[in-house]
C-alpha positions as CSV (number, residue, x, y, z in Angstrom):
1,X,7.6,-91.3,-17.7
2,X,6.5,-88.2,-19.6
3,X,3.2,-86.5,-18.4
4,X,2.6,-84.5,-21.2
5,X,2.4,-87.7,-22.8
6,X,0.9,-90.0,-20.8
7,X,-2.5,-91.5,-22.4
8,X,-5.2,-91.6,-19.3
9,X,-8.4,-93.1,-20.1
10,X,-11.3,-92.3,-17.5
11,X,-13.9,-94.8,-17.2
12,X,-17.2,-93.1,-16.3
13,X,-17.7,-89.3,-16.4
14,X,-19.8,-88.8,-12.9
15,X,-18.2,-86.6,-10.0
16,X,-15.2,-88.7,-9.6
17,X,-14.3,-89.2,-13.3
18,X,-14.5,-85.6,-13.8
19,X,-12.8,-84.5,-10.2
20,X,-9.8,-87.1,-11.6
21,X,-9.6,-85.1,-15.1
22,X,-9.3,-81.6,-13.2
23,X,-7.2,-82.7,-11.1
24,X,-4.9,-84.7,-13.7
25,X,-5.3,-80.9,-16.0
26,X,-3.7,-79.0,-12.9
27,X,-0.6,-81.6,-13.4
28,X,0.0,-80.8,-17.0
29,X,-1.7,-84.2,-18.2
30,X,-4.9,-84.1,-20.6
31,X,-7.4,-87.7,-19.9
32,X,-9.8,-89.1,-21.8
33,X,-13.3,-89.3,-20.4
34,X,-15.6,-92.4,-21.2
35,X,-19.4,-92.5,-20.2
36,X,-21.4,-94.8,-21.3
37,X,-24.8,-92.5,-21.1
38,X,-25.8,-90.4,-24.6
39,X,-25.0,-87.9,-22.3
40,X,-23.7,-86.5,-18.7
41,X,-25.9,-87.3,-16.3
42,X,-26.8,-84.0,-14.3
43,X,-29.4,-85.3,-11.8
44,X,-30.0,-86.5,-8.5
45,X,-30.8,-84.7,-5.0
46,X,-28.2,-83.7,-2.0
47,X,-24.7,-84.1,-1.6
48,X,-22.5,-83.0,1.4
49,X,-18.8,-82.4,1.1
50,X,-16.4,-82.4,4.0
51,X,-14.5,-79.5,5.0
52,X,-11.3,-81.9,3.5
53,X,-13.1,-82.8,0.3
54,X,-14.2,-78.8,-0.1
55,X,-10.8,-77.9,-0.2
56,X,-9.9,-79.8,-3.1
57,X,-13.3,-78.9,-4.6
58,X,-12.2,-75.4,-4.3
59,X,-8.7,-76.0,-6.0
60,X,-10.0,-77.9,-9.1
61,X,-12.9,-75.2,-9.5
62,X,-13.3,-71.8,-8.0
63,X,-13.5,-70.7,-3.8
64,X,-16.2,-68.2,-4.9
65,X,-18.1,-70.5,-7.0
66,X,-18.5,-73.1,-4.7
67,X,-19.2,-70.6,-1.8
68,X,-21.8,-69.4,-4.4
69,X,-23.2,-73.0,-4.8
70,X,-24.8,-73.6,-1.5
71,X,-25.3,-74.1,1.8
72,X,-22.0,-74.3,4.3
73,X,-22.7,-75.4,7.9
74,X,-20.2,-76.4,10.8
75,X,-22.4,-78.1,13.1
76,X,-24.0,-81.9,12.3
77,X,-26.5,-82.7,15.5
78,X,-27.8,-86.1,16.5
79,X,-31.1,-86.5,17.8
80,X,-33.5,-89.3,18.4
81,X,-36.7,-89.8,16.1
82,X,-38.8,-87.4,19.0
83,X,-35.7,-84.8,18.1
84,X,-34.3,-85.2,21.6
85,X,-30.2,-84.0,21.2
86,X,-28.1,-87.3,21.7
87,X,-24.8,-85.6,20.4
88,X,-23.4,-82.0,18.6
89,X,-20.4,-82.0,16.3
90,X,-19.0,-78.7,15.5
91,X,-15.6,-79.0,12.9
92,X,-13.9,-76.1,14.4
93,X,-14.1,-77.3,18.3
94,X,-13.7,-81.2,16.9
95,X,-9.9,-79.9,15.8
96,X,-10.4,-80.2,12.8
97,X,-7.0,-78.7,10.5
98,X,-8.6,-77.4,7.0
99,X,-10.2,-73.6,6.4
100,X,-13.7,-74.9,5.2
101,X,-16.6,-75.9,6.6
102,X,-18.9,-78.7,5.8
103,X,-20.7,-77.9,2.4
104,X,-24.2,-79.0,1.8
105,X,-25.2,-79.3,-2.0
106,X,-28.0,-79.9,-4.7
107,X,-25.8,-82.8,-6.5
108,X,-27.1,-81.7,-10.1
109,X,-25.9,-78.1,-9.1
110,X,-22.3,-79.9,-7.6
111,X,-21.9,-81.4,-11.0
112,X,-22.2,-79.3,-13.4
113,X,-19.8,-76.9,-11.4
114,X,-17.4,-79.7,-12.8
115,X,-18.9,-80.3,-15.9
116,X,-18.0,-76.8,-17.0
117,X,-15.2,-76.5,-15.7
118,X,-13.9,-79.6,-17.1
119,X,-15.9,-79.1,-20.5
120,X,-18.8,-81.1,-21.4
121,X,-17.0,-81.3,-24.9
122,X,-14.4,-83.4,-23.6
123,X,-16.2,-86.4,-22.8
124,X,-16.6,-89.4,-24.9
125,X,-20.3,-90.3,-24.8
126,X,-22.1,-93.6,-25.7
127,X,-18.6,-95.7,-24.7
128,X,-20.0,-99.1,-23.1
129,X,-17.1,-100.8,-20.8
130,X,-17.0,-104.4,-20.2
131,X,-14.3,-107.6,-19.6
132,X,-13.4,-109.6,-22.2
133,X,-10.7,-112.0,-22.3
134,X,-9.5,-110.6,-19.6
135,X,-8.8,-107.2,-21.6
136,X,-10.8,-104.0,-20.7
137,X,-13.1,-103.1,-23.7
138,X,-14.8,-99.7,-25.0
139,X,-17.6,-101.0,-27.4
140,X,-16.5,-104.1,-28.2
141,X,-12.8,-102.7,-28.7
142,X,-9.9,-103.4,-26.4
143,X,-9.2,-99.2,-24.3
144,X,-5.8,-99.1,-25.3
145,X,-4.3,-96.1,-23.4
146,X,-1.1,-96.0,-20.2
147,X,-3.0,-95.9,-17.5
148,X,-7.0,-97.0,-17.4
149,X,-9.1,-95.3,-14.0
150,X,-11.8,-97.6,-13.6
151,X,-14.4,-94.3,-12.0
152,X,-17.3,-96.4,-13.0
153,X,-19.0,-96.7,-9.6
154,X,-19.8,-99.3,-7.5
155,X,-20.7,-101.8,-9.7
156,X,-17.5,-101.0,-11.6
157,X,-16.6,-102.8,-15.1
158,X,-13.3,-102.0,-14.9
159,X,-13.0,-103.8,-10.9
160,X,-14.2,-107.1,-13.2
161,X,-10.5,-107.2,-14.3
162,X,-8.9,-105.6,-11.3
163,X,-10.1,-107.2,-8.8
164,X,-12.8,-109.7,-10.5
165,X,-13.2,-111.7,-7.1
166,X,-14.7,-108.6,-4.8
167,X,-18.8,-108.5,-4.8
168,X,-21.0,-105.6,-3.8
169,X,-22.2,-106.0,0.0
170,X,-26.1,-105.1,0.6
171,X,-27.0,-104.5,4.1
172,X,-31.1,-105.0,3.8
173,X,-31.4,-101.5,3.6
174,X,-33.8,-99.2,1.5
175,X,-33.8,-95.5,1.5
176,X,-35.4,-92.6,-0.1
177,X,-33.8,-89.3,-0.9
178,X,-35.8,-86.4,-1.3
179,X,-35.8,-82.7,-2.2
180,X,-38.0,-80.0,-1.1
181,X,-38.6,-75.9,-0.2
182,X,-39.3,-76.5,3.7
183,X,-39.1,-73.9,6.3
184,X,-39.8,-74.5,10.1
185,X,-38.4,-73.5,12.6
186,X,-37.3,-76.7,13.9
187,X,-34.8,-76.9,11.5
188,X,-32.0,-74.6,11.5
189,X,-30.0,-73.7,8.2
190,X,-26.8,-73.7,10.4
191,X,-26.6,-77.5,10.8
192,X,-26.9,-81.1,9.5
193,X,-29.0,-83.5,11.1
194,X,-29.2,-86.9,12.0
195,X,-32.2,-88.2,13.6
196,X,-32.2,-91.8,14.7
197,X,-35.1,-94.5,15.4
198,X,-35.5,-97.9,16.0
199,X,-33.3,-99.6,12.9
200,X,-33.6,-96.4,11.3
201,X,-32.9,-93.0,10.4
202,X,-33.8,-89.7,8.7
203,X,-31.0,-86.9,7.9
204,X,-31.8,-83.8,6.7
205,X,-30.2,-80.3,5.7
206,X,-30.5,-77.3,4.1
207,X,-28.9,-76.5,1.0
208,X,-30.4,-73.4,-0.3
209,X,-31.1,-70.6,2.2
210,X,-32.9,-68.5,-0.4
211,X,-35.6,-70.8,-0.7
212,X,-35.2,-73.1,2.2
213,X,-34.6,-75.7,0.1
214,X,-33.7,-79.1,2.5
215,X,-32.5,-82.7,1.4
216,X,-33.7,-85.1,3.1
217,X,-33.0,-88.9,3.5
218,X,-34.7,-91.5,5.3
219,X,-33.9,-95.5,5.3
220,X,-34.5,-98.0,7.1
221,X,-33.7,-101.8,7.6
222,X,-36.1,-104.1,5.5
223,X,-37.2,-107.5,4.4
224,X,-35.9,-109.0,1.4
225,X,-37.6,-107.7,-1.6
226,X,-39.4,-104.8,0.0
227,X,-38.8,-100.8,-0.7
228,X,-39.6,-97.8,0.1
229,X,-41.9,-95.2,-0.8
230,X,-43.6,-91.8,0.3
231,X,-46.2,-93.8,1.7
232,X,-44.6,-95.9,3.7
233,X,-42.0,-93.7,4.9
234,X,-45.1,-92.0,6.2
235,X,-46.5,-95.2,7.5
236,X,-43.1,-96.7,9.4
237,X,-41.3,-93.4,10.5
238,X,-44.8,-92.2,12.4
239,X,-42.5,-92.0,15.3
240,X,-40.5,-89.1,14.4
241,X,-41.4,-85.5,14.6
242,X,-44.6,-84.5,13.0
243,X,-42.1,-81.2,11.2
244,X,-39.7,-84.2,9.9
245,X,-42.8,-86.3,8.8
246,X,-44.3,-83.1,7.1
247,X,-41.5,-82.3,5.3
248,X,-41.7,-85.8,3.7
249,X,-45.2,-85.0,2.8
250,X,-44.8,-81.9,0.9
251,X,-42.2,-83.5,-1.3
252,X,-43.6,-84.0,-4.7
253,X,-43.7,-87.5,-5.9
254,X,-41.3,-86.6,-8.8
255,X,-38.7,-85.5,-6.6
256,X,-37.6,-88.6,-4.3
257,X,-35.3,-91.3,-5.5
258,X,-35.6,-94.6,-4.1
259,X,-32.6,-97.0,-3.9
260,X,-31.3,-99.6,-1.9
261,X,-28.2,-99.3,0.3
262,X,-24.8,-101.2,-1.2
263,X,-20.9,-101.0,-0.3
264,X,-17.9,-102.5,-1.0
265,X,-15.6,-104.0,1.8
266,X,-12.5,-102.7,1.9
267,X,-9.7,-104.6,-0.3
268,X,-6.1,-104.2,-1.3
269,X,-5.9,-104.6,-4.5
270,X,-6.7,-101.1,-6.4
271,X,-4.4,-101.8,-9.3
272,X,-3.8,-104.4,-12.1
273,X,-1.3,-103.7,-14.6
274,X,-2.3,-100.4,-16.3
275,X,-5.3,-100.1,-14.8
276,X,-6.6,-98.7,-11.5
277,X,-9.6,-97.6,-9.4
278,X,-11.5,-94.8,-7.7
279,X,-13.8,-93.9,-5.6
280,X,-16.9,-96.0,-5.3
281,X,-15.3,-98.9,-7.3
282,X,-12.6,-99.4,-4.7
283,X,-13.9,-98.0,-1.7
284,X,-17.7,-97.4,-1.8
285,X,-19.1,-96.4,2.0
286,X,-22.8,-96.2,3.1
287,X,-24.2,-93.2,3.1
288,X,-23.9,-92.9,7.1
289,X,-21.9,-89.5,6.8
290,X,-21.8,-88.8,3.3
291,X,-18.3,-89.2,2.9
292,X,-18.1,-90.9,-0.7
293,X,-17.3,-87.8,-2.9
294,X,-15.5,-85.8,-0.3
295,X,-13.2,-89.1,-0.4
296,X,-13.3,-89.5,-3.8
297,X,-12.4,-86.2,-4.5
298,X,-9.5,-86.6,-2.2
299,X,-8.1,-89.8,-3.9
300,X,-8.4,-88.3,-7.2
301,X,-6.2,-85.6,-6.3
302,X,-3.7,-87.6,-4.9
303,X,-3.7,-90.3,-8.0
304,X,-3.1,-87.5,-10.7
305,X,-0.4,-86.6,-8.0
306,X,1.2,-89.8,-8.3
307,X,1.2,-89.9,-12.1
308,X,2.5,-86.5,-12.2
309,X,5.6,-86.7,-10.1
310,X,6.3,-90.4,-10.4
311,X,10.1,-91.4,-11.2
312,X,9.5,-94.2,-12.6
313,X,6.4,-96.6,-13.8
314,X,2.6,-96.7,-13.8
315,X,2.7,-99.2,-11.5
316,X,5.2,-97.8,-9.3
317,X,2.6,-94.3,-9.2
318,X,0.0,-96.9,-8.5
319,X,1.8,-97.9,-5.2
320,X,2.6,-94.7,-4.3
321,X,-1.4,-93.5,-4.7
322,X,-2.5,-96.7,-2.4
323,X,0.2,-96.1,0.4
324,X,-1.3,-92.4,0.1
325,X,-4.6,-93.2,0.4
326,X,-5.9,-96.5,1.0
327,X,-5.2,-97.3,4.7
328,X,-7.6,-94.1,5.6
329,X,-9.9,-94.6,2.6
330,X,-10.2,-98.4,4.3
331,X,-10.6,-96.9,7.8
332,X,-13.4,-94.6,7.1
333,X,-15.1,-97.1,4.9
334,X,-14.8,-99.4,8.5
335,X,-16.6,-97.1,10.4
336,X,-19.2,-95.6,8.4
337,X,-20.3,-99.6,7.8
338,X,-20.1,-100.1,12.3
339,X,-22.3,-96.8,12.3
340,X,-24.7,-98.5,10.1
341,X,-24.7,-101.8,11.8
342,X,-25.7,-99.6,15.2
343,X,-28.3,-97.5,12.7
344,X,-30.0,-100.7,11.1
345,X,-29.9,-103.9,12.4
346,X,-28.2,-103.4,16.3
347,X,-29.8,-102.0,19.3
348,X,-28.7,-97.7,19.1
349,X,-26.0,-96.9,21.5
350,X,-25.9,-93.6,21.6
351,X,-22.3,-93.7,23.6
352,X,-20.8,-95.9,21.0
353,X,-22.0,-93.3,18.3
354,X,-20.4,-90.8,19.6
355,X,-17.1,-92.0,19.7
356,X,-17.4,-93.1,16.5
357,X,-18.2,-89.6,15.0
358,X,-15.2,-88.3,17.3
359,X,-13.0,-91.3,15.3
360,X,-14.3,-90.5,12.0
361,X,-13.7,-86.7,12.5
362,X,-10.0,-87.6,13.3
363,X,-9.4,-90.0,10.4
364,X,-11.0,-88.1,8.2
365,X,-8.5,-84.8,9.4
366,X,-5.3,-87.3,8.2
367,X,-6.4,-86.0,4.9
368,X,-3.2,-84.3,3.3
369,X,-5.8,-81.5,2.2
């Protein structure tokens, strides 16, 4: 199989698409990018990448850069909603293996980091996916190319003819996701917090010291059909600290994104002939511990790995890029939905917790990164 040669087509150009096309450059091989917006998307609120995930981060783009970008931290800290500590997680004492530490990010900022470096002029706008026939379509047109990477999300078009029997799972969970400049000091710009309630939770950072600027999140278990807004985040999280509560309150309207909560159980099958998934289309996680890019970022490194250096076929590269990555992917994506179960709809066992974060802190570390 020559690289040089090798005709990629990436389905969807959000952080994955575009961390798969830097990472399949740095091998020699030049993808196509297909999004089905007019135009990149360059929006949303925080991000956090994993010491792991940073590392690849830094590789596809530029150490100083991503340094430059935002916040990094090495401490996340569990507390209860009244912000009494339940547990402390510091990277370097937690053994973890990589030279990074956690990074905390504005997501439109994350992006177009990638977006330039990759070249906004490379990607194929307006390009509609869908299953027909049981062929994978670009506007109405069968995506002829070597190798298809279906990077089109969680409710992934390209999965339809992978893996056409898996369905999204949702938990009966709403969140809100918010941005705002927010100084106190209760909140230190040194660490990530998790603050845990009765079936719910609020997590919150800082991601620009400058300004103070935080991320926040806050979800909680609901009834079928209900959401979530600033007002009743207000209302049903009156428990937590008033500081947490009046961070929530100064955050403009216009700057929190509401959204239910979805994954995707873990499954085996991530290939089908020439095509092939990534990230949240094979293995979306909750948002427990913000893992999904970190792992996504991951994976895509180690796919254009496999196409670069295979011997033989796609779909032997396709093997090799599952036994690489699928049996941690799969783990991760286990406990990050336990966590949730013991965040949202189970009493909070602040024991069980704990050894969870020491179990995901050790899978995550069998990164090859």
């Amino acid at each position: 199989m020559d690289k040089q040669s090798l005709n990629v087509a990436i389905v969807g150009a959000g952080l994955n698409g575009l961390a798969l096309a830097l990472s399949l450059r740095m091998f020699g091989i030049e993808a196509t990018v297909y999004e089905k917006s007019d135009k990149p998307r360059i929006d949303g609120t925080g991000i956090i990448m994993w010491p792991e995930g940073m590392q690849v981060l830094a590789a596809l783009t530029d150490a100083a850069k991503v340094k430059a970008l935002g916040n990094t931290v090495d401490v996340l800290t569990t507390a209860t909603a009244s912000s009494e500590i339940i547990n402390w997680l510091s990277m370097r004492e937690a053994g973890s293996k990589v030279n990074a530490e956690v990074g905390l990010f504005h997501r439109s900022d994350l992006y177009q980091l990638l977006l330039d470096t990759y070249g906004q002029e490379n990607i194929r706008t307006g390009q509609r996916c869908s299953v027909e026939n049981d062929t994978v379509m670009v506007n109405g047109e069968p995506l002829i190319a070597d190798v298809i990477v279906g990077a089109d999300g969680i409710f992934s078009k390209v999965r339809q003819f992978v893996a056409p029997d898996i369905s999204v799972r949702n938990p009966s969970v709403y969140c809100c996701r918010g941005i705002v400049n927010f100084d106190t000091d209760e909140l230190s710009d040194d660490e990530c917090y998790v603050f845990a309630g009765m079936h719910s939770r609020i997590v919150t950072y800082t991601y620009d010291r400058e300004t103070h600027a935080k991320y926040w999140f806050a979800a909680c278990a609901v009834e079928q059909g209900e959401t979530l807004d600033k007002a009743t985040i207000l209302e049903q999280f009156s428990g937590y600290s008033p500081y947490l509560l009046e961070m929530i309150k100064q955050t403009p309207e216009e700057q929190i994104m509401p959204s239910p909560l979805a994954d995707v159980a873990p499954f085996d099958n991530w290939s089908r002939d020439n095509a092939v998934l990534l990230g949240d289309s094979c293995c979306a996680v909750l948002p427990t511990m913000g893992i999904g890019f970190s792992l996504g970022i991951e994976n895509a490194f180690i796919l254009a790995q496999s196409l670069a250096s295979n011997f033989y076929d796609v779909p032997a590269a396709f093997q090799r890029y599952q036994l690489r990555a699928q049996q941690r992917s799969h783990d991760l994506q286990n406990i990050t939905h336990r966590l949730s179960e013991l965040t949202y709809t189970e009493a909070f066992n602040p024991v069980e917790v704990a050894g969870l974060y020491q179990e995901f802190t050790e899978v995550n570390s069998r990164s090859p990164f």
